[in-house]
Structures are given as C-alpha cells and as structure tokens.
VEXBADO-503401 format. One line per field, with one value per residue (C-alpha): residue in one letter; residue number from 0; x, y, z. Coordinates in nm, 2 decimals, m for minus. Example, Ala and Ser with C-alpha at 12.3 -4.5 7.8 and 13.67 -1.06 7.14 Angstrom:
<lotors>
aa = A, S
i = 0, 1
c1 = 1.23, 1.37
c2 = m0.45, m0.11
c3 = 0.78, 0.71
</lotors>
This chain:
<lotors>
aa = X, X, X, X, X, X, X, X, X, X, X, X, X, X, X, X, X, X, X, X, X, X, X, X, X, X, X, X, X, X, X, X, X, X, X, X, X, X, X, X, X, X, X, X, X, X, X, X, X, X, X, X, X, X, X, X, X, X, X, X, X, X, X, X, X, X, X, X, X, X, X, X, X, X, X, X, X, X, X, X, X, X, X, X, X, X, X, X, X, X, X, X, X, X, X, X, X, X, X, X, X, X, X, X, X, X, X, X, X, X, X, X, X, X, X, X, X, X, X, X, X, X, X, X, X, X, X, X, X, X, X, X, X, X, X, X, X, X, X, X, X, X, X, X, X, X, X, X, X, X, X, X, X, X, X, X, X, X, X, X, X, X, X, X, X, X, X, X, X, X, X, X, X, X, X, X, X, X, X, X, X, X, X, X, X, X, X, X, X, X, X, X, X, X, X, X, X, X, X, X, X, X, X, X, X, X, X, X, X, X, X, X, X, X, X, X, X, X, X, X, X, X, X, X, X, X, X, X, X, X, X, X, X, X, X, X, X, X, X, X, X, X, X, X, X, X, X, X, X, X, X, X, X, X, X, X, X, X, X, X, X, X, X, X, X, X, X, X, X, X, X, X, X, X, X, X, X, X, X, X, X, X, X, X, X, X, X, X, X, X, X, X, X, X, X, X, X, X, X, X, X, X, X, X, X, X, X, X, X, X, X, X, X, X, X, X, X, X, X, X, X, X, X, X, X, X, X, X, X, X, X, X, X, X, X, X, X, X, X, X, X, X, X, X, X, X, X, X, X, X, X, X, X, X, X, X, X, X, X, X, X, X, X, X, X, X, X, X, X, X, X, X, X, X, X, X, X, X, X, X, X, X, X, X, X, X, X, X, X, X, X, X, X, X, X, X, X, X, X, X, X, X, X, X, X, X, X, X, X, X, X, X, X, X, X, X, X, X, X
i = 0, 1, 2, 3, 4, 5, 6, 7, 8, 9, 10, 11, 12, 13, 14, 15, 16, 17, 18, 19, 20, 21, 22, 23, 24, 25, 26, 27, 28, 29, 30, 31, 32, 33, 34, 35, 36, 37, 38, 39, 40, 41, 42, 43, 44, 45, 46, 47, 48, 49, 50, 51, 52, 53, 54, 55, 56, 57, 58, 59, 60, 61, 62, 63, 64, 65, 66, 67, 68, 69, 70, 71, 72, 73, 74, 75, 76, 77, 78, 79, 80, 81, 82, 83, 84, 85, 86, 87, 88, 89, 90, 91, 92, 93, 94, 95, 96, 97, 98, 99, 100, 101, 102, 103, 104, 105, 106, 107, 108, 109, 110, 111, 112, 113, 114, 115, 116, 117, 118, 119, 120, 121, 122, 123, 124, 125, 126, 127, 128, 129, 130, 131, 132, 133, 134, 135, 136, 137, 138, 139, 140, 141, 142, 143, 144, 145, 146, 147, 148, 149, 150, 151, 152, 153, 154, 155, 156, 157, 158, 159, 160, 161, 162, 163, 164, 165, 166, 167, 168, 169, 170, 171, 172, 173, 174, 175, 176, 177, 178, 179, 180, 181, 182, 183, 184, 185, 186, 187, 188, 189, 190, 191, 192, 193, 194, 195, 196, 197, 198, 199, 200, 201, 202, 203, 204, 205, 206, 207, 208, 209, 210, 211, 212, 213, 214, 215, 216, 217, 218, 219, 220, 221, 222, 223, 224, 225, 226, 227, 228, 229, 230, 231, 232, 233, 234, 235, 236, 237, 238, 239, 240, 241, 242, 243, 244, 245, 246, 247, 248, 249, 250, 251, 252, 253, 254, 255, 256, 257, 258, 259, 260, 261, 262, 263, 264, 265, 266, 267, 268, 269, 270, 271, 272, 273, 274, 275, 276, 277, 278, 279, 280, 281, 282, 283, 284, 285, 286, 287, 288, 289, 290, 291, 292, 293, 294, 295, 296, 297, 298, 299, 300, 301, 302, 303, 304, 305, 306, 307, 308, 309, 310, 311, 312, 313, 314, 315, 316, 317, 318, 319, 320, 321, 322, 323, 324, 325, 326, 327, 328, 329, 330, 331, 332, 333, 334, 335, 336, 337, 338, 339, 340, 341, 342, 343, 344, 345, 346, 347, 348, 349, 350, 351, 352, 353, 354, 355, 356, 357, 358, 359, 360, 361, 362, 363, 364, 365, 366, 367, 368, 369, 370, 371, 372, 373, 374, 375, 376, 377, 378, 379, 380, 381, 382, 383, 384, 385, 386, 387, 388, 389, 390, 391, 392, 393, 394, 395, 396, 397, 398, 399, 400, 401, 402, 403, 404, 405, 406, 407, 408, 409, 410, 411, 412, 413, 414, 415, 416, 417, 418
c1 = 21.58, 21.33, 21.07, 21.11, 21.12, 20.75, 20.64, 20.76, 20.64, 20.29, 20.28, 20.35, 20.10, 19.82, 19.95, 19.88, 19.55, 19.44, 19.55, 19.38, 19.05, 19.03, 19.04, 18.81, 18.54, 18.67, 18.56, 18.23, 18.09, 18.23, 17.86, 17.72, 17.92, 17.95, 17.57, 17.55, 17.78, 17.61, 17.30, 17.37, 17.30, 17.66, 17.74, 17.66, 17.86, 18.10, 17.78, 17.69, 17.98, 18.07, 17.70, 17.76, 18.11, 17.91, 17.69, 17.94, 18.12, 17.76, 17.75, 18.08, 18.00, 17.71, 17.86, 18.15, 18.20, 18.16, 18.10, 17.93, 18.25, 18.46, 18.26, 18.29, 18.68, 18.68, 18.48, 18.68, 18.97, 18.85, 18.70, 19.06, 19.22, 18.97, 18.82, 18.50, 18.44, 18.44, 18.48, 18.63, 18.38, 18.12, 17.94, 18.04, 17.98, 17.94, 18.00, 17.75, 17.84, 17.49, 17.59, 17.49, 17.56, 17.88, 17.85, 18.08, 17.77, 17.41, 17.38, 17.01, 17.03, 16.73, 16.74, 16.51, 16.27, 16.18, 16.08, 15.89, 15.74, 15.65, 15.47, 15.28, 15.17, 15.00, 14.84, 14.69, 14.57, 14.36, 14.25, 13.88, 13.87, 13.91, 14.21, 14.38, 14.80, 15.07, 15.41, 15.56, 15.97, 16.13, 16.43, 16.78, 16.90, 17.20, 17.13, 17.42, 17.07, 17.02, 17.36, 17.68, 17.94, 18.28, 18.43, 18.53, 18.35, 18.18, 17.82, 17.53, 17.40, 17.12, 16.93, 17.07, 16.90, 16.61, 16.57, 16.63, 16.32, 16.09, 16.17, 16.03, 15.73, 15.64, 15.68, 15.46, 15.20, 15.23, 15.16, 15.42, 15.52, 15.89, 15.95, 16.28, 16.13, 15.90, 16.21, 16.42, 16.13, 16.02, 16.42, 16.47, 16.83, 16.96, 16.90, 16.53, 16.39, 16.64, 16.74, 17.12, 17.22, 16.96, 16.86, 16.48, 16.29, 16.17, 15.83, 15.76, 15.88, 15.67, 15.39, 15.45, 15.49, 15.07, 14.98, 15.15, 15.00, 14.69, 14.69, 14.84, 14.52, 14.29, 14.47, 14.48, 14.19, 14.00, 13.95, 13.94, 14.05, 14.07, 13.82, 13.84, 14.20, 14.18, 14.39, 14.65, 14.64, 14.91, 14.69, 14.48, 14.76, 14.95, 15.32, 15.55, 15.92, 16.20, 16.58, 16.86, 16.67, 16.77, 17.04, 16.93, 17.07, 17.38, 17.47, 17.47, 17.69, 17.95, 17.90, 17.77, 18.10, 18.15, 17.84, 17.83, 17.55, 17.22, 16.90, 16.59, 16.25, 15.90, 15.63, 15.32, 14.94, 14.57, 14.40, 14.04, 14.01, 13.97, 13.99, 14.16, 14.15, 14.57, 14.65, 15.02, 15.32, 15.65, 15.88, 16.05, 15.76, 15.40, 15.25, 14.94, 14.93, 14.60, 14.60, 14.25, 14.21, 14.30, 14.62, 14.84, 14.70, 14.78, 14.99, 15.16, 15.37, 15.53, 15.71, 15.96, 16.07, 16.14, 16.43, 16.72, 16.99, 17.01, 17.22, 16.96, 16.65, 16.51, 16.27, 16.13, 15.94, 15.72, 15.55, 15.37, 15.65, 15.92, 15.84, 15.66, 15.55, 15.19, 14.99, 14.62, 14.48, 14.07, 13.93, 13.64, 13.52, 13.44, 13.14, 13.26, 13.61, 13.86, 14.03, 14.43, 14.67, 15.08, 15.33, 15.59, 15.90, 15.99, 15.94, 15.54, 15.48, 15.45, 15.32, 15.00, 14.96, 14.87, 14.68, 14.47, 14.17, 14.09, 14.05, 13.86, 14.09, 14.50, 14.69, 15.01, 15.28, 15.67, 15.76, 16.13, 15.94, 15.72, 15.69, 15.55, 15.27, 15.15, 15.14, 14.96, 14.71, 14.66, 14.55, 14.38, 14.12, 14.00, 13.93, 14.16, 14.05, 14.45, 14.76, 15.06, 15.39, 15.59, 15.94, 16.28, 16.50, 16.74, 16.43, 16.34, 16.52, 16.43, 16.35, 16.14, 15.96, 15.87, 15.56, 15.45, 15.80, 15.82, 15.59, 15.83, 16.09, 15.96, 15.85, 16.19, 16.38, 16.13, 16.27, 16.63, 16.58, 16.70, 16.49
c2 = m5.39, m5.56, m5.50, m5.14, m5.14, m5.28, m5.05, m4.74, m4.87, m4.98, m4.63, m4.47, m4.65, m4.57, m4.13, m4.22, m4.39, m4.13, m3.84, m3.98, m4.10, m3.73, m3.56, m3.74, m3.68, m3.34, m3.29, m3.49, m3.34, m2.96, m2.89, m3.00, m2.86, m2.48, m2.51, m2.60, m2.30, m2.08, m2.13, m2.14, m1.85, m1.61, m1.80, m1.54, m1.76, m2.07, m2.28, m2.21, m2.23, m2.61, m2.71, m2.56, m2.73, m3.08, m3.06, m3.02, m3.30, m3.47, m3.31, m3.44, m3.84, m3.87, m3.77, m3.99, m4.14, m4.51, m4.45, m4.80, m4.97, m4.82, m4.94, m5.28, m5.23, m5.12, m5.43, m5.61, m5.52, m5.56, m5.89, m5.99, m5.90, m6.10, m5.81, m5.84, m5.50, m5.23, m4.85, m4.78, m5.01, m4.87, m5.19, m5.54, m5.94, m6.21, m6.55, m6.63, m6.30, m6.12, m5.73, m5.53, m5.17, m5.11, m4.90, m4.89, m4.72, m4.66, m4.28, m4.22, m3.95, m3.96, m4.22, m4.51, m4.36, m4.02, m4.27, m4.46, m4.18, m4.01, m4.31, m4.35, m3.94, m4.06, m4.38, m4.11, m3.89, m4.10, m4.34, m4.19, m4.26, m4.63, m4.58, m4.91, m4.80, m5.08, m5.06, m5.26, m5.33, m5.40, m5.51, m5.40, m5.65, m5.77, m6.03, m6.28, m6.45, m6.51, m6.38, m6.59, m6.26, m6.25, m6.18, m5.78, m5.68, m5.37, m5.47, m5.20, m5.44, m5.22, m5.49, m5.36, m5.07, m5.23, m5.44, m5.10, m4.92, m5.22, m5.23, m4.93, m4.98, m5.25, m5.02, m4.76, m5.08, m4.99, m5.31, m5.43, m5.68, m5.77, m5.91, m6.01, m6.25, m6.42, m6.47, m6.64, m6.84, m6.96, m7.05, m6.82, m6.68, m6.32, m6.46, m6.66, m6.26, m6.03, m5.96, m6.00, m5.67, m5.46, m5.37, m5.41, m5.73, m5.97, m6.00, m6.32, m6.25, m5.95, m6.14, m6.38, m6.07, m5.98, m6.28, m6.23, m5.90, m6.04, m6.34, m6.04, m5.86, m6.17, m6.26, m5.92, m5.79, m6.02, m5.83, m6.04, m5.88, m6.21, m6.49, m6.75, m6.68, m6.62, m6.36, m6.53, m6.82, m6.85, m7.02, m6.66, m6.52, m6.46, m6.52, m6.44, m6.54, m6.32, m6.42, m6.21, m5.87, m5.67, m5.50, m5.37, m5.02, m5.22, m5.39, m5.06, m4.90, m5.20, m5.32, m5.66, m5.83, m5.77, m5.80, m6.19, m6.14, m6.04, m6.08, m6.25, m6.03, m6.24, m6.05, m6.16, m6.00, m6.09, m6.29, m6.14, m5.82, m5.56, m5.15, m4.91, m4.51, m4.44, m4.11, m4.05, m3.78, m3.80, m3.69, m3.42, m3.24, m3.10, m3.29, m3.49, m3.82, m4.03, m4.39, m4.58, m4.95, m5.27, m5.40, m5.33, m5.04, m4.84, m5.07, m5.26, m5.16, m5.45, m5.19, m5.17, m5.50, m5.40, m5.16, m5.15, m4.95, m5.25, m4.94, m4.70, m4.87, m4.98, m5.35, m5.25, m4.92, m5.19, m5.18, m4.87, m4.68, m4.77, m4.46, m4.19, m3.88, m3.95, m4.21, m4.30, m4.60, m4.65, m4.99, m4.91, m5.27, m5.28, m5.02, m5.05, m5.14, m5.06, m4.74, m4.80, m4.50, m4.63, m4.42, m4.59, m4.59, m4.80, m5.20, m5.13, m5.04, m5.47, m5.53, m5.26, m5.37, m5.72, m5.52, m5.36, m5.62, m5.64, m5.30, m4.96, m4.76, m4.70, m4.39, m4.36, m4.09, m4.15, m4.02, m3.90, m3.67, m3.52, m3.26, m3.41, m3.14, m3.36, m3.64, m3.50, m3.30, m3.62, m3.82, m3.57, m3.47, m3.82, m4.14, m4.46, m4.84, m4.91, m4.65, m4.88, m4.73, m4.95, m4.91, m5.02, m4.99, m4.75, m4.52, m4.53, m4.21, m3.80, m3.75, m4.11, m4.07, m3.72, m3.68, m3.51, m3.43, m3.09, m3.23, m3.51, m3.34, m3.02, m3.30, m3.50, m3.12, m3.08, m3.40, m3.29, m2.95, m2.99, m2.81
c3 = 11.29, 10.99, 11.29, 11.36, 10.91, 10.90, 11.14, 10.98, 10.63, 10.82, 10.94, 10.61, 10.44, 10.71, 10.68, 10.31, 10.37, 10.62, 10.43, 10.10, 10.25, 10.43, 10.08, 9.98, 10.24, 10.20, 9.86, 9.92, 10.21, 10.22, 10.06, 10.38, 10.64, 10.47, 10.47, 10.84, 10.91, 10.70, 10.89, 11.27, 11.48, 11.61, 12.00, 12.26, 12.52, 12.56, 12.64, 12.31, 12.14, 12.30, 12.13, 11.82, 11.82, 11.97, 11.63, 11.40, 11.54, 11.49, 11.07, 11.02, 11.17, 10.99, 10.68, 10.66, 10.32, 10.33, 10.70, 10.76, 10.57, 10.87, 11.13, 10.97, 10.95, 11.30, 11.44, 11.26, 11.38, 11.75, 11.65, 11.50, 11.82, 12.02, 12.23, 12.40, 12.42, 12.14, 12.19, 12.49, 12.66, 12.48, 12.38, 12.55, 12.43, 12.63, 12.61, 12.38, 12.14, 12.30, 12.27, 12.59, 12.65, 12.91, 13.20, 13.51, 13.75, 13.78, 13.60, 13.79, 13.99, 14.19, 14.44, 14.47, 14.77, 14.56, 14.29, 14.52, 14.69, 14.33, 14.22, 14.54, 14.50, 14.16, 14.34, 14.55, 14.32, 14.12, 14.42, 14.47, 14.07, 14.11, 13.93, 13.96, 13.96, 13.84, 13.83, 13.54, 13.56, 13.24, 13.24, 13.16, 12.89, 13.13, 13.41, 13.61, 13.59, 13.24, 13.09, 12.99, 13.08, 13.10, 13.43, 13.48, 13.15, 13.31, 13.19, 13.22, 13.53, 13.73, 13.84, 14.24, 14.18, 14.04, 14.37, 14.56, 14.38, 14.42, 14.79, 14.84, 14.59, 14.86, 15.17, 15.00, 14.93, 14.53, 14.30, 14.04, 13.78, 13.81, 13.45, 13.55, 13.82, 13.57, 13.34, 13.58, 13.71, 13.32, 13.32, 13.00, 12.91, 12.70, 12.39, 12.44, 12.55, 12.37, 12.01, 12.02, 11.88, 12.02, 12.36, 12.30, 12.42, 12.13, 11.98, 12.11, 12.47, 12.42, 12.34, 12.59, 12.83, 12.76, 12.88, 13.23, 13.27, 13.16, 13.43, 13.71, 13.64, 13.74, 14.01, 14.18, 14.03, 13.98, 13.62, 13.28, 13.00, 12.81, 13.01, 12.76, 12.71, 12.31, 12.29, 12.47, 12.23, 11.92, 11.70, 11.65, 11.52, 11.21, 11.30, 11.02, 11.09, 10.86, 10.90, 10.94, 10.85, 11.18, 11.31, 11.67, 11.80, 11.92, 11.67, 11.44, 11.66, 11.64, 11.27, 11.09, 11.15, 11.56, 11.63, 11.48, 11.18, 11.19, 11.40, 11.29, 11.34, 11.41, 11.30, 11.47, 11.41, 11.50, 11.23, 11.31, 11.15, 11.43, 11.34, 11.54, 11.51, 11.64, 11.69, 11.71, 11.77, 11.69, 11.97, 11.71, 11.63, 11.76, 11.44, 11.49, 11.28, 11.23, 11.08, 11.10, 10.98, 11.08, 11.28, 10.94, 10.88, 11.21, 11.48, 11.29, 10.96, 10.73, 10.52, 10.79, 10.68, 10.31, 10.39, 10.12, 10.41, 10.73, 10.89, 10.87, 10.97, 11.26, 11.25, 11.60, 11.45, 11.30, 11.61, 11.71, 11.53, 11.81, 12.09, 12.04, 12.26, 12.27, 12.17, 12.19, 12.03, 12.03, 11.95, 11.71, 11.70, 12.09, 12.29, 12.59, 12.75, 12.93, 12.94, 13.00, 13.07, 12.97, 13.09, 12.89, 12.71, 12.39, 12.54, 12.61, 12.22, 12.10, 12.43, 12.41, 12.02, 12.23, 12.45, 12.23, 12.12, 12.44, 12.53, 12.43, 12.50, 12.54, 12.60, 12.63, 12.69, 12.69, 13.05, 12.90, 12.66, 12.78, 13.16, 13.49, 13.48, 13.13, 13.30, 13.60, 13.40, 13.21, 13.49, 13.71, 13.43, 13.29, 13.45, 13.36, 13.49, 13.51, 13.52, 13.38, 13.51, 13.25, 13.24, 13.18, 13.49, 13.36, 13.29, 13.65, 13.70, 13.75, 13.39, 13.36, 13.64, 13.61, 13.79, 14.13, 14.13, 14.29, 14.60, 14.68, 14.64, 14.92, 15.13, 15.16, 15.13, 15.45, 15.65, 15.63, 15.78, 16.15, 16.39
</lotors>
C-alpha cells in the first residue's frame, strides 16, 4: 500500500516538475519558434510538411533551457541505474567506460565490389599520369581487437565489411593501408588511438599514423618524403599536453557525468617556422577562406582550446578546422614537391597537417560533400604524384565513394541482364 503511496506522490511531483519546467521554456523560447514559423515557406506536399515538422523538432532541442543540465540528469540517471548504453542504444560503453556509437547493421548500401570497382575506375583514369592511387582505411573506433565490450552490446562493429572491401581492393590489384592492421600489430587498445568520448583518432596516433604512410611510400615506392626521417622525429616538435579540455561528439550527446569526465587534447606543432597559403570552404557555404603564415596561423588554431561552453565546441577543429569541403594547402617554403590529392573525410585533417612540410602541395575534397563529377573533374584536369583515398570504414559507402559512379554502376546493371 506505502509503495503504490510513493509512486503516486513521485509521479505528482514529476507532472509538477514537467509542467513547471515546460512554462518556463515556454516563456523563454516562444521568440524563437514564432520567428522560425514566421519565416518558412507554405508546404506544397507531405514531404514537405514532415521536414518542416523534422526542423521544428530540431528549433525546439536546441533551445531547451538548461538543455546541457538535462543531459547531465539524464546520464545520470542511466549511469545510477548501471546501464551501458544510453538512448535507446544510441551511444554504448565498454568495459573500460570508452563511448562508441551503437548500431545493430552495416547502413552502406552499396556493396563492397562497386566500391572496389569505383576505385579501380579512378586508378585507371589517372594511370598514364603516373598518378600513384592509395587506398587508406581508417578505422571504425570499435574493434573485438582492441576493445574491452560487453557481451550483446550492439556496438557499431564494421570491421566485416571492412575486410569485405579490402578483399576486393586486392582482386582489382589496388594498394592500401589497413590502419587497423598496424594497430593490432603495434598491440595498441581503444583508448591508446581514440579519445574516449569522441569517435575521432588522437593527435598522437595521428601523428604516429604519418609516419606509417611515410614508411608505406618507401617501401612500395621507393619515394622519400622524409629521407632522414626528421619529420618523423618527436623532438622537432612542440607538444603541448592540456587535461580534461574535450568533450568529443559522443560524449556531448551523453553528458560529462555518463560519459566518465573529460578527455585530454595533445597539441602537437613543428618547431621550424614553415609558411603555408590554405585555402579553405566550409561545407555550409560557397565562401572562400584564405589564411597564410606559419603552422598557427593557418593549420593549426590554439583558440580552439580557450572555449568558455565544453558543450558547444569542438577541440578537434583545431586541426584544419575539423572537415571541410575543399581544402588546398601550398607549402610556400618548398620549390618543388610533391603534389598530393586527399579524398578524405574528418581523420585525414591531423594527419595531412603532418603531411604538409614535406610536401608542395595538398588538396583535399570531403567525398560526402561534394558530387562524383567534382572529384572526377578534379583528377582528370591536373596531375597528382599520389591520390589518397583515405577513409573511415563507415564512409566507404555510395555517398563516400562517389566517384565513376554511374559507369560501375551500367557495367554491373550490364552483367545481370540475362541474354
């Protein structure tokens, strides 16, 4: 009887709560919504109507008074109750409190031969150039390798589809770097490459990451970027260590308290002096941005370090702003060099700052961003020494891998048709 008492007072008290806290946000944030109304265009159709009603849902969220206090509440309350995963599976720990995105299947819908085949259309293309083309497989943060997982947690585990679009990288004689492989040999673990509340590698594994494409590029190549190995050495660089400044992508999604504290960020620099001209755009606009200088200047921004909102920041953008659409980078201190083409996503931006002293020029182009014919156009009417296909494995997909898209797909469309 007392039991069935508590509940119905608990309940009360939560209506009251509820009730209270949505006035509240009511009287705050009716500004903002009647604004957003006031200015969106009459729906023509029920597709149009269901995005209108997605990005008011979207106005509302991010207007939430004291919104970051409730996702503290909320992992809280999951990390009271001793869950391992937060939001309907959402995000997922592991044993060692690492956060990891949760997925219960592989979401790519191209399979790994198109892939394949795409990749080996651009080898084509640009083999009379010289054009050297190198696959480069990030990984996915979650390995059984390198990751102390609960049993039946439904981690975001691609790494059989990785092995499936390597497979047939090999039968179409394509050359790759399987960063996953050099991990497990180097007997790392989730939290010696990864941040623990972000999905992105670390600045040190990034670093650490050059140097094995460097060493890949002598031994297949016989090319050397860095003969004497300077660039590859610690000691001619300015490392800067700054604890508990970072919460990742993941861990802003789950809140300080689930996600076990902060992460620490290492800053690390050239000491030489070396000037770049970078030339930049954003992926939400058409705008052209220019920074020249040295490494602090245009790669590499401190000030991303100095934020007063942990929630609304992100550490990584101190490199090479995160991701954007396009970037090209020119090192004015070198003549002559070599002339690198990235078609990337957001784990190549520390690893080309690395890259950059050593060559004369990188350009780069976020695959997800921007169309196929881009790409194409891109590589068709300049000459590169090396094509990077760098990517993490979940962005080995239709929209990823964008390029020489419509050929592959006539071709395989072209084997199904029985005669």
């Amino acid at each position: 009887m007392k039991t069935k008492i508590y509940k119905k007072i608990f309940a009360i008290l939560f209506l009251v709560v509820l009730i209270g806290f949505s006035a509240i946000n009511f009287k705050s944030e009716i500004g903002t919504v009647i604004y957003f109304v006031k200015n969106i265009d009459k729906p023509d159709n029920m597709k149009e109507l269901g995005n209108i009603t997605a990005q008011v849902d979207v106005v509302l969220t991010e207007n939430i008074v004291g919104k970051y206090g409730w996702y503290e509440f909320y992992g809280w309350v999951h990390k009271s109750l001793g869950k391992n995963e937060e939001n309907n599976f959402m995000y997922v720990k592991d044993k060692d409190d690492i956060l990891y995105s949760g997925n219960f299947w592989n979401t790519s819908q191209t399979s790994p031969l198109n892939i394949a085949m795409r990749i080996r259309k651009l080898q084509d293309a640009v083999a009379d150039k010289g054009t050297k083309v190198v696959c480069i497989m990030y990984p996915t943060k979650y390995n059984e390798e390198w990751s102390n997982g609960y049993y039946g947690i439904p981690y975001n585990d691609l790494n059989e589809y990785g092995d499936d679009v390597l497979s047939f990288l090999r039968h179409y004689n394509i050359d790759y770097i399987d960063f996953r492989d050099v991990f497990i040999e180097n007997n790392m673990t989730a939290k010696d490459i990864f941040f623990r509340t972000d999905h992105h590698w670390t600045i040190p594994t990034a670093f650490f990451a050059t140097g094995v494409v460097l060493e890949h590029l002598e031994t297949e190549y016989n090319d050397y970027l860095d003969p004497d190995g300077y660039w590859r050495d610690l000691d001619n660089y300015i490392v800067e260590e700054y604890e508990d400044v970072y919460l990742g992508s993941q861990g802003r999604e789950t809140g300080i308290v689930y996600a076990g504290g902060l992460d620490d960020f290492t800053l690390i620099y050239p000491k030489e002096k070396i000037n770049y001209s970078y030339t930049y755009v954003y992926s939400s606009n058409d705008t052209v941005y220019t920074r020249k200088g040295d490494t602090l200047k245009t790669l590499v921004d401190k000030s991303m370090l100095e934020t007063e909102n942990i929630y609304e920041s992100d550490v990584y953008e101190s490199y090479m702003n995160c991701v954007c659409r396009r970037d090209e980078i020119i090192n004015e201190n070198l003549e002559t060099g070599k002339k690198i083409f990235f078609i990337r996503d957001s784990y190549s931006s520390p690893l080309a700052t690395f890259m950059a002293p050593m060559c004369k020029e990188i350009d780069m182009k976020w695959s997800v961003r921007v169309s196929g014919n881009e790409i194409e156009e891109a590589v068709l009417n300049d000459t590169y020494d090396y094509i990077f296909v760098a990517l993490a494995i979940d962005n080995f997909t239709d929209t990823g891998v964008p390029f020489f898209a419509d050929e592959v797909n006539e071709e395989l469309e072209d084997l199904l048709v029985v005669p």
